[in-house]
C-alpha positions as CSV (number, residue, x, y, z in Angstrom):
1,X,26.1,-1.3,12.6
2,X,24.1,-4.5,10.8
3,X,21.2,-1.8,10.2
4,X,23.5,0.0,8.4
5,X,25.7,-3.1,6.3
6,X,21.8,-4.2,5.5
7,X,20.9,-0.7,3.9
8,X,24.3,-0.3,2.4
9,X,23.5,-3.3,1.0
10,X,20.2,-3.5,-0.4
11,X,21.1,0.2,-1.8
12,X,24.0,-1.9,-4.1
13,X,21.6,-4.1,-5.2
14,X,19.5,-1.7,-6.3
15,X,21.6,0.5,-7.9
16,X,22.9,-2.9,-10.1
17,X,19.3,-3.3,-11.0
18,X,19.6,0.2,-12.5
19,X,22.7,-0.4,-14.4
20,X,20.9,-3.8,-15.7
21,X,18.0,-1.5,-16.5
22,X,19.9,0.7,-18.8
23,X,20.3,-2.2,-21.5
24,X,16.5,-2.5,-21.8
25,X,13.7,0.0,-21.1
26,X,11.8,-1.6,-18.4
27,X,8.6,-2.0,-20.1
28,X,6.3,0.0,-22.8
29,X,3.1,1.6,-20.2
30,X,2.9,5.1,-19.9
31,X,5.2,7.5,-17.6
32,X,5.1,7.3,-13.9
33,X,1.5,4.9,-14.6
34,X,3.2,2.0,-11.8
35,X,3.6,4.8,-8.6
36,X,5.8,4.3,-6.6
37,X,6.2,1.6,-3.6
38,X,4.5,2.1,-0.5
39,X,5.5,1.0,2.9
40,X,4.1,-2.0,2.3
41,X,6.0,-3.1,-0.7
42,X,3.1,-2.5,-3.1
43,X,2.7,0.0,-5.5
44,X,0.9,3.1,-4.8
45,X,1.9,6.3,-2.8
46,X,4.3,6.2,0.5
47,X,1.3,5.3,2.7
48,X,-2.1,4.1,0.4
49,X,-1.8,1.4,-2.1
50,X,-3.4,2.2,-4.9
51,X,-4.9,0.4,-8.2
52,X,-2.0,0.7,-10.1
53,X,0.2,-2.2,-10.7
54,X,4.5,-1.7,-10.1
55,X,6.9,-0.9,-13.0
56,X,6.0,-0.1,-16.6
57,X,5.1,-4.2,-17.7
58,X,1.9,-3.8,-20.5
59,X,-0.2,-6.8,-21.1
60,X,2.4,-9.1,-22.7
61,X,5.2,-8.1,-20.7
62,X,6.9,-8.6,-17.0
63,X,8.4,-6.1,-14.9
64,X,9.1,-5.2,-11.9
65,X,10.6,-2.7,-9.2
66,X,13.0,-2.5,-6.1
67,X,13.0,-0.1,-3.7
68,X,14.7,1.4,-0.3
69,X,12.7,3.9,1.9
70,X,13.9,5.5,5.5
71,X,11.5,7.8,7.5
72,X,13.3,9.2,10.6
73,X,10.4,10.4,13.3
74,X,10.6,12.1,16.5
75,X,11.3,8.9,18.5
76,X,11.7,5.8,15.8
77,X,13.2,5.6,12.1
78,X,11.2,3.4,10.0
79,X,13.1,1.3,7.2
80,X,11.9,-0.5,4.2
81,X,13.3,-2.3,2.0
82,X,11.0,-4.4,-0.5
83,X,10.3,-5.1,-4.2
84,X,7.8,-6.2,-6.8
85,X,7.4,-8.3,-9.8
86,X,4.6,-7.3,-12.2
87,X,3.2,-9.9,-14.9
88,X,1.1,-9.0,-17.8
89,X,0.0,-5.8,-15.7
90,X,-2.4,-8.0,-14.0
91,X,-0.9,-9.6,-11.3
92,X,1.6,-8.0,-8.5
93,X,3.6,-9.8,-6.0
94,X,5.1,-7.9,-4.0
95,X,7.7,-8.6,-0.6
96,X,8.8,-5.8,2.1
97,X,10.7,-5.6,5.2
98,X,10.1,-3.2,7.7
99,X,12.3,-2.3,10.5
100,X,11.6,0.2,13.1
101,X,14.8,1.4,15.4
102,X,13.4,2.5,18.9
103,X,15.6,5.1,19.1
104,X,13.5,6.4,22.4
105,X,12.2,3.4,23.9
106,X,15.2,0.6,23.1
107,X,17.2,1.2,26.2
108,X,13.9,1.2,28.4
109,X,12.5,-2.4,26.4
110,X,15.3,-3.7,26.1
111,X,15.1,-4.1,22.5
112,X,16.7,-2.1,19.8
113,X,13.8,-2.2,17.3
114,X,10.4,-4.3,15.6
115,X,10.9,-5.9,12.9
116,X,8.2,-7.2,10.0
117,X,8.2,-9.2,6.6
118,X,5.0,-8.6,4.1
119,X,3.9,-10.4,1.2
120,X,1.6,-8.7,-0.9
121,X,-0.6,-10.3,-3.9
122,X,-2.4,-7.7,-5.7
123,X,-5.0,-8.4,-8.9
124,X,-6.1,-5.4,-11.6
125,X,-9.5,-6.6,-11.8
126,X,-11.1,-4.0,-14.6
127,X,-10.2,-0.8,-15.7
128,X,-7.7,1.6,-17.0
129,X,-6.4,4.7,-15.0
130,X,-6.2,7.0,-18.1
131,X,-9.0,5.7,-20.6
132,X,-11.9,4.4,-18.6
133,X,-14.4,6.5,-17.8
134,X,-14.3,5.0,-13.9
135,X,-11.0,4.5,-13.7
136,X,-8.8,1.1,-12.7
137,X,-9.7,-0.9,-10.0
138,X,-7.5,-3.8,-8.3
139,X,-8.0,-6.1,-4.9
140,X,-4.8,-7.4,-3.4
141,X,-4.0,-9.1,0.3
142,X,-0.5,-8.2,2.7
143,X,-0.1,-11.2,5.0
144,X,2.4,-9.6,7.6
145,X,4.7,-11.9,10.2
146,X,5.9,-9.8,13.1
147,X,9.6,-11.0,14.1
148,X,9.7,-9.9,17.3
149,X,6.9,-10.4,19.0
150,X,7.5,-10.1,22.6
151,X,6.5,-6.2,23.2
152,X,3.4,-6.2,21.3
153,X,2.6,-8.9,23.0
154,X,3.0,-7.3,26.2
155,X,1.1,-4.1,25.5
156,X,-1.6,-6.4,24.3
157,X,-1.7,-7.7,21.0
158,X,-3.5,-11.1,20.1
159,X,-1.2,-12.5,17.4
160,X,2.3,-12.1,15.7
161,X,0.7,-12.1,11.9
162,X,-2.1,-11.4,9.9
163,X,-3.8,-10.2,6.9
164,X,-5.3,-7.3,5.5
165,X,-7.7,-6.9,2.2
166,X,-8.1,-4.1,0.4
167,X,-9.9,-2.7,-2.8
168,X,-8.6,0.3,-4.4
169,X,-9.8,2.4,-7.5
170,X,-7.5,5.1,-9.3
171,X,-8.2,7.6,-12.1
172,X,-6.2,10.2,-13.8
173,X,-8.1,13.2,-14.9
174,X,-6.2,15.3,-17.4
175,X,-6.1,18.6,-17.7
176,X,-8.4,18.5,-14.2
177,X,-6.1,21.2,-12.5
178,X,-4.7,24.4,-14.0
179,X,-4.3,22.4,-17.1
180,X,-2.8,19.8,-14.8
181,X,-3.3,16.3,-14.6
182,X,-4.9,14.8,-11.5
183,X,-4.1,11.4,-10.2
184,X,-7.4,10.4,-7.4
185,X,-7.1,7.1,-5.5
186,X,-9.0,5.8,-2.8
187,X,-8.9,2.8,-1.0
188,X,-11.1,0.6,1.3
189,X,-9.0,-2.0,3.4
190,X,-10.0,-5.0,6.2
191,X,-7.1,-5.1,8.9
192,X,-6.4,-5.9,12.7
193,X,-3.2,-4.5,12.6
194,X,-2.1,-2.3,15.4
195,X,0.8,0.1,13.9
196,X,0.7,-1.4,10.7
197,X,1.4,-4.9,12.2
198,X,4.9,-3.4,13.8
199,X,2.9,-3.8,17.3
200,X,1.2,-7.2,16.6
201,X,-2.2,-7.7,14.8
202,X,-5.9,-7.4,17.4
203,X,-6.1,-6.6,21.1
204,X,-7.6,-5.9,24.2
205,X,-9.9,-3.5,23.1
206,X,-10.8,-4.8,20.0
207,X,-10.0,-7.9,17.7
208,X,-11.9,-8.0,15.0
209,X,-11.4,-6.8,11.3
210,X,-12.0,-3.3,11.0
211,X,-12.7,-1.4,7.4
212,X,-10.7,1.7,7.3
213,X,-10.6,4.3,4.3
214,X,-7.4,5.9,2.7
215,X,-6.9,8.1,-0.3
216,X,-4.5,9.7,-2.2
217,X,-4.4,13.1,-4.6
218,X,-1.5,13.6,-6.8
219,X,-0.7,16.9,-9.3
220,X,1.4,16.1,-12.5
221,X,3.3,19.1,-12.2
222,X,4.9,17.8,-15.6
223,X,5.6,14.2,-16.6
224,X,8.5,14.2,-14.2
225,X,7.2,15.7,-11.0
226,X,3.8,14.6,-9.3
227,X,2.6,16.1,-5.6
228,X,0.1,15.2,-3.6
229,X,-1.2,14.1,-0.1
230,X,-2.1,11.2,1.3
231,X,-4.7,10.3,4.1
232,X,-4.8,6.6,6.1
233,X,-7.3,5.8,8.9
234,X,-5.9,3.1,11.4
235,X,-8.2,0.5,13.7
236,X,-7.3,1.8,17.4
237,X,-7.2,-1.9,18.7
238,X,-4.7,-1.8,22.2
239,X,-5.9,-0.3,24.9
240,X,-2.6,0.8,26.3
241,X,-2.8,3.8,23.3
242,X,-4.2,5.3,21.3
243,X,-3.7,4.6,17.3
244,X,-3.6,7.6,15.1
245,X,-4.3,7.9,11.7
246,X,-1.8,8.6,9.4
247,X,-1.6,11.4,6.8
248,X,1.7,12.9,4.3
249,X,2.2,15.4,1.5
250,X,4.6,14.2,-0.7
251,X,6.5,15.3,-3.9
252,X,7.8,12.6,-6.3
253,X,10.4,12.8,-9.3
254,X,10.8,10.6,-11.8
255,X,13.6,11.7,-14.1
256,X,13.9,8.0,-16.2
257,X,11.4,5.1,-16.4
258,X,14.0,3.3,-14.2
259,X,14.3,5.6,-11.6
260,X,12.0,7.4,-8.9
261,X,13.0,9.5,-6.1
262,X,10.4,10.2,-3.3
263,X,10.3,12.7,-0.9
264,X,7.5,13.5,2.0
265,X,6.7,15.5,5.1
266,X,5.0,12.9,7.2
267,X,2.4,12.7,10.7
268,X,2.3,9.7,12.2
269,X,0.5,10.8,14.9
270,X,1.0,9.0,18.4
271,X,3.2,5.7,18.8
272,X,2.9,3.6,22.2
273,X,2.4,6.8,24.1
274,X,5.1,8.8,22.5
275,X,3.6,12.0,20.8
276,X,3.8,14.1,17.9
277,X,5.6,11.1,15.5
278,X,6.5,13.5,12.5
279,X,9.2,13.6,10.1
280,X,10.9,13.5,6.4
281,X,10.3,10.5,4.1
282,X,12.8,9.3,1.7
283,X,12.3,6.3,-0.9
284,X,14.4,5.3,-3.9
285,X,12.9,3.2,-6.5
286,X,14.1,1.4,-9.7
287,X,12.0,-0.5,-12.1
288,X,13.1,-3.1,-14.7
C-alpha cells in the first residue's frame, strides 16, 4: 500500500510539472535531442545513458525533466522514480530511486523489496549530436547508496554504495535509414555493481572495477516516434549467481516537448538464481 501512495504520488507531481510546463516551452533545442530517462535517472535510453543531456535547455538556458518508470518481470517489479536539472546544456544532475518488490523471494527473505538512491553528475565535454562530424560526447559519475543492505550482504557483496564512470558518444545520422534518421550511442562505463547496485557493489568473486560496454540504436520513425534496441554488459561479481547482461527494444513517443511516453520489451536475464527475468517497460517523462 505505501508502494503504491509513493507512485500515486510522484505521478501528481509530475503531472503538475506538466501543467506548469504548458505556460512556457521548456527550452529552444531540437525535438526529442534530451532522450529520455534511464533507470538511472540520467538521460539516455531505458537501460544505456547516453551523451545527450535531459530536457530541451540550449546554451543560455536551464531545464530539466521528471520522470516515473515501472518494469514488472517474471519474479520482481522494478520502480523508478527520478529527475534531472540541465544547465546551459552542459551540466546534468540528475537523482533516482529505485525500488525492486521481491514479489518471488519476499516471503522466503523476509523482506518485501531493495531499495536504492542515485546521484548522477553528467558533463557534455565536446560535440554536437546533429552537426559534428563525430558526434557529442559527455562523461558523467552515478554514486549509488543501497538502503537495505542486509541480503546483498549475505549473498556476498563487499559494500552498500559505490560509484560508476562512464563516457558515452552519440550521433544522429540523418537520412541514414530508408530516409530515416539514425540515433547511435555507445557507451564505456567503470562499475562494481552487482545488479545495478540493487544487490550491493563488489564480491566474492571479484571486487574490482570492471569496464563494461553498452550501446543503443534508435530509428526516427518521424519526429514523434523513435525505436530502437538497447544492449548493457554487466560485471558478474557474486559468486552465488550468475549476472546477466541486459538487453531491450523499445519504442518511444513524444507527442509535445513536455511529454514522453516510453514503452519496451525487456531481458534481464538471470536475478539471484531466478531465471528468464523478462517483461514490459513503462516510463513517463515530462520536461520543463
Amino acid at each position: 500500500m505505501n508502494g503504491l501512495f509513493r507512485v500515486t504520488g510522484l505521478t501528481g507531481m509530475l503531472l503538475v510539472c506538466l501543467s506548469a510546463s504548458v505556460m512556457a516551452a521548456p527550452g529552444s533545442r531540437i525535438w526529442a535531442t534530451g532522450g529520455v530517462t534511464t533507470i538511472e535517472g540520467s538521460a539516455g535510453g531505458g537501460l544505456v545513458p547516453w551523451a545527450l543531456l535531459s530536457g530541451y535547455a540550449s546554451d543560455t538556458e536551464w531545464g530539466g525533466t521528471l520522470a516515473l518508470s515501472r518494469t514488472p518481470v517474471n519474479d520482481y517489479t522494478l520502480t523508478v522514480t527520478g529527475g534531472s536539472l540541465n544547465w546551459h546544456n552542459r551540466i546534468e544532475v540528475s537523482l533516482a530511486r529505485q525500488s525492486l518488490d521481491l514479489d518471488t523471494l519476499g516471503a522466503t527473505l523476509g523482506q518485501d523489496q531493495l531499495d536504492q538512491d542515485i546521484i548522477g553528475l553528467k558533463v557534455r565535454l565536446w560535440g554536437d549530436v546533429l552537426y559534428s562530424r563525430y558526434g557529442q560526447w559527455a562523461a558523467g559519475l552515478q554514486y549509488k547508496r543501497n538502503r537495505t543492505f542486509t541480503i546483498p550482504r549475505a549473498v556476498g557483496a563487499r559494500d552498500n554504495h559505490g560509484t560508476d564512470f562512464y563516457l558515452a558518444g552519440s550521433k544522429l545520422f540523418f537520412a541514414a535509414l530508408m530516409d530515416r534518421n539514425v540515433l547511435v550511442n555507445a557507451t564505456v562505463r567503470g562499475t562494481r555493481a552487482n545488479q545495478g547496485g540493487l544487490l550491493g557493489f563488489g564480491g566474492d568473486r571479484n571486487n574490482r572495477y570492471q569496464l563494461e560496454f553498452e550501446s543503443s540504436v534508435g530509428v526516427f520513425l518521424d519526429r514523434r516516434w523513435l525505436t530502437g534496441v538497447e544492449y548493457r554488459q554487466k560485471p558478474d561479481n557474486l559468486g552465488f549467481a550468475r549476472e546477466d547482461n541486459w538487453w531491450d527494444v523499445f519504442v518511444a513517443w513524444v507527442p509535445d516537448r513536455r511529454l514522453a511516453v516510453t514503452a519496451a520489451w525487456v531481458n534481464l536475464g538471470d536475478i539471484a538464481g531466478l531465471t528468464g527475468q523478462r517483461g514490459a517497460y513503462l516510463s513517463l517523462q515530462g520536461s520543463f
